[in-house]
C-alpha positions as CSV (number, residue, x, y, z in Angstrom):
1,X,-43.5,-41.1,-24.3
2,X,-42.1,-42.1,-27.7
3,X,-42.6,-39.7,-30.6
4,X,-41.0,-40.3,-33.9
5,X,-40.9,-38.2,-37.3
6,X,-40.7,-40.8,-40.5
7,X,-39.0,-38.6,-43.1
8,X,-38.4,-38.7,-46.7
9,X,-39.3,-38.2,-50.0
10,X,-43.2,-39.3,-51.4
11,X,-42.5,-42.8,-52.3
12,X,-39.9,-43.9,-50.0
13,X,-42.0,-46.0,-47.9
14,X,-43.4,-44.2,-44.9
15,X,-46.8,-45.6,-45.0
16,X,-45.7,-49.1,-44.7
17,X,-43.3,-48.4,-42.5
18,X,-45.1,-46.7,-39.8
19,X,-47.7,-49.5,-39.5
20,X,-45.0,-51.7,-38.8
21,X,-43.6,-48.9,-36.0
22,X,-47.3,-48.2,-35.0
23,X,-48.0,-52.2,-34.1
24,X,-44.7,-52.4,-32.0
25,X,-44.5,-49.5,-30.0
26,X,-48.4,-48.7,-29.5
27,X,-48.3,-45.2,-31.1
28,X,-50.8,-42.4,-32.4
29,X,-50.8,-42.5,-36.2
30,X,-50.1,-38.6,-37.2
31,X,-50.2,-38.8,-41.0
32,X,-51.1,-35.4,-42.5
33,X,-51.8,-36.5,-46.3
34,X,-54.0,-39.4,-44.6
35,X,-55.7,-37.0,-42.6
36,X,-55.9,-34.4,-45.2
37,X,-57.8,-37.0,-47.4
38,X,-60.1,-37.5,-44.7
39,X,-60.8,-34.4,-44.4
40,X,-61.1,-34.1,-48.0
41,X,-63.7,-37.0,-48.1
42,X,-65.9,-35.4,-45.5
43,X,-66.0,-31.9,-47.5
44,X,-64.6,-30.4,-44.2
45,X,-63.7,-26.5,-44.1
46,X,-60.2,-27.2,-43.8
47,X,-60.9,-30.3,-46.1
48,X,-62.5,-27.8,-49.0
49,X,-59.7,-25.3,-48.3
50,X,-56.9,-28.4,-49.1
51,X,-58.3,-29.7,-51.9
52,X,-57.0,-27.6,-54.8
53,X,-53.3,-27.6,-53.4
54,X,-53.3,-31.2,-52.8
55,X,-54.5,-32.0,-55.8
56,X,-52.0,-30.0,-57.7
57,X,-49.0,-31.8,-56.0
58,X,-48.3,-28.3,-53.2
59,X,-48.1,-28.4,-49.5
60,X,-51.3,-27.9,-47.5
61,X,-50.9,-24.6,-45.5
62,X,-49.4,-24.9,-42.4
63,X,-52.3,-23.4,-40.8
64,X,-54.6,-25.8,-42.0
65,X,-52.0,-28.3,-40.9
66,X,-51.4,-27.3,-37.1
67,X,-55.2,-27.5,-36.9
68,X,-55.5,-31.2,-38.3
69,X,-52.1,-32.2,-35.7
70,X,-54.1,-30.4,-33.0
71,X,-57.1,-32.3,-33.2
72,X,-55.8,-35.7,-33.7
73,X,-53.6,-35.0,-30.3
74,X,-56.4,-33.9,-28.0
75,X,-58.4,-37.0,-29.4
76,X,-55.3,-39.4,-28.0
77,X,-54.5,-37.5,-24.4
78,X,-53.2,-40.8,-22.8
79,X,-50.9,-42.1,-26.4
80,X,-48.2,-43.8,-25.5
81,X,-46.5,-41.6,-27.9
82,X,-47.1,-40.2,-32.0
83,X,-45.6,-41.6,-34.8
84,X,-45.6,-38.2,-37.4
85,X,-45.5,-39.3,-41.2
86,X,-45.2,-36.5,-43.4
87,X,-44.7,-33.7,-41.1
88,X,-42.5,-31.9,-40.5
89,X,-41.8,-30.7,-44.4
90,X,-40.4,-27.4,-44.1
91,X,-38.6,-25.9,-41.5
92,X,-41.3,-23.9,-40.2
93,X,-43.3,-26.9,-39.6
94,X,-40.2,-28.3,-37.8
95,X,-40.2,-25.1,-35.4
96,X,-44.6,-26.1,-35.5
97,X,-43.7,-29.3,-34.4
98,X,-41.3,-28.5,-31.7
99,X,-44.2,-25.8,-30.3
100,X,-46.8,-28.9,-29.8
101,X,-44.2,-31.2,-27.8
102,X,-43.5,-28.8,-26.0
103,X,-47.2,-28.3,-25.0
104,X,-47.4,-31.5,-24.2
105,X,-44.6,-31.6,-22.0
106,X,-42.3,-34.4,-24.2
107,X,-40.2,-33.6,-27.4
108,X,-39.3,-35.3,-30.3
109,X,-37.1,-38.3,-30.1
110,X,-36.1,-39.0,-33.3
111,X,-36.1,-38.2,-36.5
112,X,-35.7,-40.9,-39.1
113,X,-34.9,-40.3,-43.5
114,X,-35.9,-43.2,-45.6
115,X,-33.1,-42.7,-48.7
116,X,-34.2,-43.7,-51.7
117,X,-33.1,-43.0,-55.3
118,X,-34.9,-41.1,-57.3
119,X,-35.6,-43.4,-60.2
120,X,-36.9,-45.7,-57.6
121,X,-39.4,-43.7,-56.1
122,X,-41.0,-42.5,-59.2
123,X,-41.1,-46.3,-60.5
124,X,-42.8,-47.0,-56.9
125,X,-45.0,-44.0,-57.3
126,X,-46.3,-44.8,-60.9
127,X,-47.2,-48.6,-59.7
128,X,-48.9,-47.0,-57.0
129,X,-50.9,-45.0,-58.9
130,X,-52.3,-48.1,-61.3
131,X,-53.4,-49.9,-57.6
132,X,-55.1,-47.5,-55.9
133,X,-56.2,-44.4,-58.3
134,X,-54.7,-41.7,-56.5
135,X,-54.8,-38.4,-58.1
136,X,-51.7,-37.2,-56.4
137,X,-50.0,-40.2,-58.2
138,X,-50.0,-38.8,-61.9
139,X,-46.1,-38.5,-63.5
140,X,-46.5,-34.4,-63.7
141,X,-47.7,-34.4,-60.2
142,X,-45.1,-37.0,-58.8
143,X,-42.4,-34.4,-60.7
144,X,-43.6,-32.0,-59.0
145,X,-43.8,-33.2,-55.5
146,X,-40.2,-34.5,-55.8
147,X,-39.1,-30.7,-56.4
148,X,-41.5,-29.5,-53.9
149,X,-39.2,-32.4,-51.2
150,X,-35.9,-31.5,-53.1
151,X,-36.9,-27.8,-52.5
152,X,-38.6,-27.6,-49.3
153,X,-38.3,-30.4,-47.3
154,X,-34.1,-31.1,-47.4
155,X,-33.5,-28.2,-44.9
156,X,-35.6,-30.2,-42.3
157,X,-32.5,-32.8,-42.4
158,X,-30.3,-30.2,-41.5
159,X,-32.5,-28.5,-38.4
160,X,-32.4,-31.9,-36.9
161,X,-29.1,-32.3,-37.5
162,X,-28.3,-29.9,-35.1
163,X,-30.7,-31.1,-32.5
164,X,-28.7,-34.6,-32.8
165,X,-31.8,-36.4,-33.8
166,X,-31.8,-36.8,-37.4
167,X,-31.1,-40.3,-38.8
168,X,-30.9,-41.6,-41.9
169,X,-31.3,-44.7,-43.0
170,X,-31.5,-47.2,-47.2
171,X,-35.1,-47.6,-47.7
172,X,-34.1,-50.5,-50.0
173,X,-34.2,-53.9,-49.4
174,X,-37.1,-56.0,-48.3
175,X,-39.6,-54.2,-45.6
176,X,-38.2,-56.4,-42.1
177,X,-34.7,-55.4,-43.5
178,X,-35.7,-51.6,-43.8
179,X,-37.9,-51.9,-40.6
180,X,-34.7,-53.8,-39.1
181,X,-33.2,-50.5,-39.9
182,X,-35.4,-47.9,-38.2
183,X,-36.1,-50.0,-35.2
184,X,-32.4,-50.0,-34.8
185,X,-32.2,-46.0,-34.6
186,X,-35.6,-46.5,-32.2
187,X,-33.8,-48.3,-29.5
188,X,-30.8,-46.6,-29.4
189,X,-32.6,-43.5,-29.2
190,X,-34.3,-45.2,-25.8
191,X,-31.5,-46.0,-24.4
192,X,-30.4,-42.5,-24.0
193,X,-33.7,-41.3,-22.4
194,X,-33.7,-40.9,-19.1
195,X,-37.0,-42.1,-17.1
196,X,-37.4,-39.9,-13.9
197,X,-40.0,-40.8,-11.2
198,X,-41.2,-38.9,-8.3
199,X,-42.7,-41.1,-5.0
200,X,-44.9,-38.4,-3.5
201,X,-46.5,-38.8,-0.1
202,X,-46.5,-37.4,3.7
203,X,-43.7,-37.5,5.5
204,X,-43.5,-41.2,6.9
205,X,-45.2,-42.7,4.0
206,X,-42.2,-45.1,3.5
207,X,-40.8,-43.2,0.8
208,X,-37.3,-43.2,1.3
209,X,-36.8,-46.5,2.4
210,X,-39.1,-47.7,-0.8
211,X,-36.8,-45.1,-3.2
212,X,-33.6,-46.4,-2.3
213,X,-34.8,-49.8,-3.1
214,X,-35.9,-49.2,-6.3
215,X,-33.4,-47.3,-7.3
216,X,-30.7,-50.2,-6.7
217,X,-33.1,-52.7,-8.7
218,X,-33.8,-51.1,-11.7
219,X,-30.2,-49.3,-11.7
220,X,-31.6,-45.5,-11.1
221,X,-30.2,-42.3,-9.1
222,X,-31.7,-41.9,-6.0
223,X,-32.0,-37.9,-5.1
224,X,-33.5,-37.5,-1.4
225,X,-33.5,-33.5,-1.2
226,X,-33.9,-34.5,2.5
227,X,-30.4,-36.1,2.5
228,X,-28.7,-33.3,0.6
229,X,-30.0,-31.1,2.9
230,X,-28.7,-33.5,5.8
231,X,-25.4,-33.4,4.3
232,X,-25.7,-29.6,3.7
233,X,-25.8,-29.1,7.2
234,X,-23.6,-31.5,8.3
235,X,-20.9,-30.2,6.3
236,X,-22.2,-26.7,7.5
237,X,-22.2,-25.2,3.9
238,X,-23.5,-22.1,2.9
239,X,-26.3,-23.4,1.7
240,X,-27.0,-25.8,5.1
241,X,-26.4,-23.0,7.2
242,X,-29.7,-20.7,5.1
243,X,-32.1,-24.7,5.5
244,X,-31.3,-25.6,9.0
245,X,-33.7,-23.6,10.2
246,X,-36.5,-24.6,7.7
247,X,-35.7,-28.3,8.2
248,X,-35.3,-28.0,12.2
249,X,-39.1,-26.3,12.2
250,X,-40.7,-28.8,9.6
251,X,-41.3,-26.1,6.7
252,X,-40.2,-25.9,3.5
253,X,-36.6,-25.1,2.5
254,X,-36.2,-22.3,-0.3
255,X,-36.9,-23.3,-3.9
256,X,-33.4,-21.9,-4.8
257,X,-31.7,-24.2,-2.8
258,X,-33.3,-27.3,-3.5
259,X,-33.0,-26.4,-7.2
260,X,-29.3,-26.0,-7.0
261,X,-28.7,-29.2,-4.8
262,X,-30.8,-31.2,-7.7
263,X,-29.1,-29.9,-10.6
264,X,-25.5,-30.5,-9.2
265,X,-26.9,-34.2,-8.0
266,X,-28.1,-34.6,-12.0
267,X,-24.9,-33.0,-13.3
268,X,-22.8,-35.7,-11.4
269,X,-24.9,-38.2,-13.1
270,X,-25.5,-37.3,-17.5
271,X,-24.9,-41.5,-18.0
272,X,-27.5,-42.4,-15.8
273,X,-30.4,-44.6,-17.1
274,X,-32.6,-42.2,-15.2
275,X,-33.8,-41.2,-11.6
276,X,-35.9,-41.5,-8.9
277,X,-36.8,-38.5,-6.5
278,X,-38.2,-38.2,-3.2
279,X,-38.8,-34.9,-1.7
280,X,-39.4,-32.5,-4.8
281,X,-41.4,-31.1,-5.9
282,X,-43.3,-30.4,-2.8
283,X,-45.2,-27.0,-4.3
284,X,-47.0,-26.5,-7.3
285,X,-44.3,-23.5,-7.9
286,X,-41.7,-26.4,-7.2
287,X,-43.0,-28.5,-10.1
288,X,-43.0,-26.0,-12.8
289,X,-39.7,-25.3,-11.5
290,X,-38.7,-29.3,-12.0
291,X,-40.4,-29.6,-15.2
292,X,-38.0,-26.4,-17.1
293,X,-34.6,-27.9,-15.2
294,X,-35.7,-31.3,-16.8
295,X,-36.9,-29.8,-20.1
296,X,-33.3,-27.7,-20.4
297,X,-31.6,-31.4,-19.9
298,X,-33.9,-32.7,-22.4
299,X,-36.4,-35.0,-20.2
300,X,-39.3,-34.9,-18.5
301,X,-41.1,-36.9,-15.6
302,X,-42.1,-40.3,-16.4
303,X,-44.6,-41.0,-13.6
304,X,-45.7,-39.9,-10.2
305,X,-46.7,-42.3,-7.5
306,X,-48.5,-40.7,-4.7
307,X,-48.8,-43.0,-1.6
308,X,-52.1,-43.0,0.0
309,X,-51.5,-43.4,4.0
310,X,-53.5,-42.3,6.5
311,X,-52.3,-39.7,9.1
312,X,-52.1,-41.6,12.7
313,X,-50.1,-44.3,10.4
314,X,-47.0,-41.5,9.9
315,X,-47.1,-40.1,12.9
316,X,-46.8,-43.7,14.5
317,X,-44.1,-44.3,11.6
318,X,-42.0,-41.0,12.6
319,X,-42.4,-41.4,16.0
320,X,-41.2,-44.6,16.1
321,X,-38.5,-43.8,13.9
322,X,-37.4,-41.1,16.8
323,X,-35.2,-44.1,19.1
324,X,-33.8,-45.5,15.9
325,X,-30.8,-44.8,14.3
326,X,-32.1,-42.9,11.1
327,X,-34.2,-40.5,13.4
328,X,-34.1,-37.0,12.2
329,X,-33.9,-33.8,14.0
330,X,-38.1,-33.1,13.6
331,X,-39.3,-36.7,14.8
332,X,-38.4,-36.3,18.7
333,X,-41.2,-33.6,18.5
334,X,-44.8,-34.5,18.0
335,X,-45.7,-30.9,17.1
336,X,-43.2,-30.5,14.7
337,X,-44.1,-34.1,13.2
338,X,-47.7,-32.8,13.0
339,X,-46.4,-29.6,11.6
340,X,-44.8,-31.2,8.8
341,X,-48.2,-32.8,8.1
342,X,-50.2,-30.0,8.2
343,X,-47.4,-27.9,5.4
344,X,-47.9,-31.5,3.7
345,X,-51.4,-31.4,3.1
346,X,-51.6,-27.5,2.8
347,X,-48.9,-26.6,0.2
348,X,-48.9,-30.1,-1.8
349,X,-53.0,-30.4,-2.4
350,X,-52.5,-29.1,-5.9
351,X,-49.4,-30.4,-6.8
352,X,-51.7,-33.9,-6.9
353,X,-54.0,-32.0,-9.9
354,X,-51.5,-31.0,-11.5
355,X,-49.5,-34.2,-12.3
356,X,-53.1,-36.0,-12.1
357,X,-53.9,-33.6,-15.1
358,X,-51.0,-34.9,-17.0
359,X,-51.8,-38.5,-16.7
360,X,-49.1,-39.2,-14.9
361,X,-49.9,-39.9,-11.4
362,X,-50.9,-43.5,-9.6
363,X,-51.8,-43.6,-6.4
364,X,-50.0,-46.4,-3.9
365,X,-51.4,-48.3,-1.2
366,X,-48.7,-47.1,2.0
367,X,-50.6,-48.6,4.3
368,X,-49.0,-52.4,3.5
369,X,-46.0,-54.0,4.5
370,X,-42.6,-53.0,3.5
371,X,-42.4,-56.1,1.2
372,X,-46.1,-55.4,-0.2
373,X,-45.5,-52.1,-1.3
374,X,-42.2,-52.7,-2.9
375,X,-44.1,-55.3,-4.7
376,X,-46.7,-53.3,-6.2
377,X,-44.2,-50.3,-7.0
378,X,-41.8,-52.7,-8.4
379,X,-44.3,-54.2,-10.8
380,X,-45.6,-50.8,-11.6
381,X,-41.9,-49.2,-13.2
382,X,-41.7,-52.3,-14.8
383,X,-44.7,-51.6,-16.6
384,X,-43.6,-47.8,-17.2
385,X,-40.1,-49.1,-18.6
386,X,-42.1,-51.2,-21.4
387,X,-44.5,-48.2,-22.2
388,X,-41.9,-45.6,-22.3
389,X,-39.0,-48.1,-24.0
């Protein structure tokens, strides 16, 4: 999910470039003097309780504000991201606006000033005015929104200054030179996003052999919690030692150990493009869990593919897999392989409703061919990277 904030001063542009923004990158339009206006027109309660201030060249309230934001957001539950034009303008809105990514499980990734001199803008403003009879438009009420941005709105720079995401860029020249501009400070923002999928399944679903593929094609980390915990126990570790017994009986290792073996995995990686996990989250618990360790490294999961195979087909797959040389401990044991399925379908049922209820789950067919699945995931991240980039 991309979300932008356009910043700067009344005049400087915003409008005209966030259509440009909105037509390239597929985003929800989050304009609060649009919507404002709107609600103005339709003699709304929040519309009637606007009016006066707006009209007078003052900031709506913020409560009437977070309202507005709220609606426009649960209208738009599958946006590719919001494009915000106008908010944040104070620093409390900034903290306001921080609240609502997080409830949406994303955050901010940039925030982008149009500079513009102030001669300009009121010039810009005034010939505004003449086109389109805007009431907020008149020279005592331009003054006075200038001082209300001078006064107000400047310490927003600064708040995202200290995030690293403020930018700042001439909003003068012609509009493909300024939008030039901006869409320069987009995609460098994307590069440093990381895009983190989880393959989800029962065991012998193909999952690993699938993940390791993908991750060498579209350059990603591959984190198997299986094979830390192979390697874990291998090395007989401290940490091996407390899993081998989980792992030998098919259950599920403790959270604090597969949290600790991710996080180091991640830490060895921060220049990665992003990752691709297979094995975690296996509990609901487990995927709070992942979401806050992500969140702390500022990201979030991009998409979950959940493959769809039926039961005899993985326990023909790990049996088979038994007299090869990637057997594992659990697959000379028919019990313990139907174990694993059972803990499978018992402890993961609503981990499925819970990414499903974030729009971010797609189901795979695992009942193809190596090649056929590949396929179909392949063509499905390349997808995600054009929606998320």
């Amino acid at each position: 999910m991309i979300n932008i904030a356009l910043f700067g001063p009344p005049g400087a542009g915003k409008g005209t470039q966030s259509r440009m923004l909105l037509e390239k990158y597929k985003l929800t339009y989050i304009s609060t003097g649009d919507m404002l206006r709107e609600e103005i027109a339709n003699d709304t309660d929040l519309g009637r309780q606007a009016k006066d201030i707006i009209n007078k060249g003052g900031l709506a309230s913020d409560d009437i504000i977070v309202q507005i934001i709220e609606n426009k957001i649960k209208m738009n539950p599958d946006s590719n991201g919001f494009l915000f034009d106008g908010f944040p303008r104070t620093v409390s809105q900034a903290y306001i606006l921080e609240g609502l990514m997080l409830r949406m499980n994303t955050s901010l990734s940039c925030m982008i000033a149009l500079e513009v001199p102030k001669d300009d803008l009121i010039k810009r403003m005034m010939e505004r005015a003449s086109r389109e009879n805007r009431a907020d438009d008149k020279m005592e009420v331009i003054q006075h929104r200038l001082e209300e941005y001078e006064n107000k709105t400047i310490p927003v720079a600064n708040f995202y200054k200290e995030l690293e995401k403020f930018n700042s860029v001439s909003g003068i020249g012609d509009l493909e030179t300024v939008f030039g501009r901006i869409d320069g400070i987009i995609q460098k923002s994307l590069e440093n996003m990381w895009l983190n999928f989880i393959l989800y399944g029962p065991p012998g679903a193909g999952k690993g052999t699938q993940a390791k593929k993908l991750a060498e094609k579209f350059n990603l980390v591959y984190i198997s919690t299986g094979e830390l915990l192979r390697n874990e126990i291998a090395n007989q570790t401290e940490m091996g030692k407390i899993a081998q017994p989980f792992v030998d009986s098919g259950d599920v290792v403790p959270d604090e150990i597969a949290i600790k073996m991710i996080e180091n995995k991640i830490n060895q990686h921060q220049g990665a493009k992003g990752f691709i996990f297979k094995g975690f989250p296996l509990t609901i618990a487990q995927a709070y869990i992942f979401d806050g360790m992500l969140w702390k490294m500022g990201s979030k999961v991009s998409c979950v593919y959940d493959f769809i195979t039926p039961t005899l087909q993985s326990i023909k797959r790990l049996s088979a897999r038994a007299n090869t040389e990637k057997a594992r401990s659990y697959d000379h044991d028919i019990e313990v392989i139907i174990h694993r399925l059972d803990v499978f379908e018992q402890r993961t049922s609503l981990l499925r409703e819970y990414y499903r209820k974030k729009n971010i789950l797609q189901t795979i067919n695992g009942v193809g061919n190596e090649d056929e699945v590949f396929d179909e995931l392949s063509s499905r991240i390349e997808k995600a990277f054009k929606i998320l980039r």
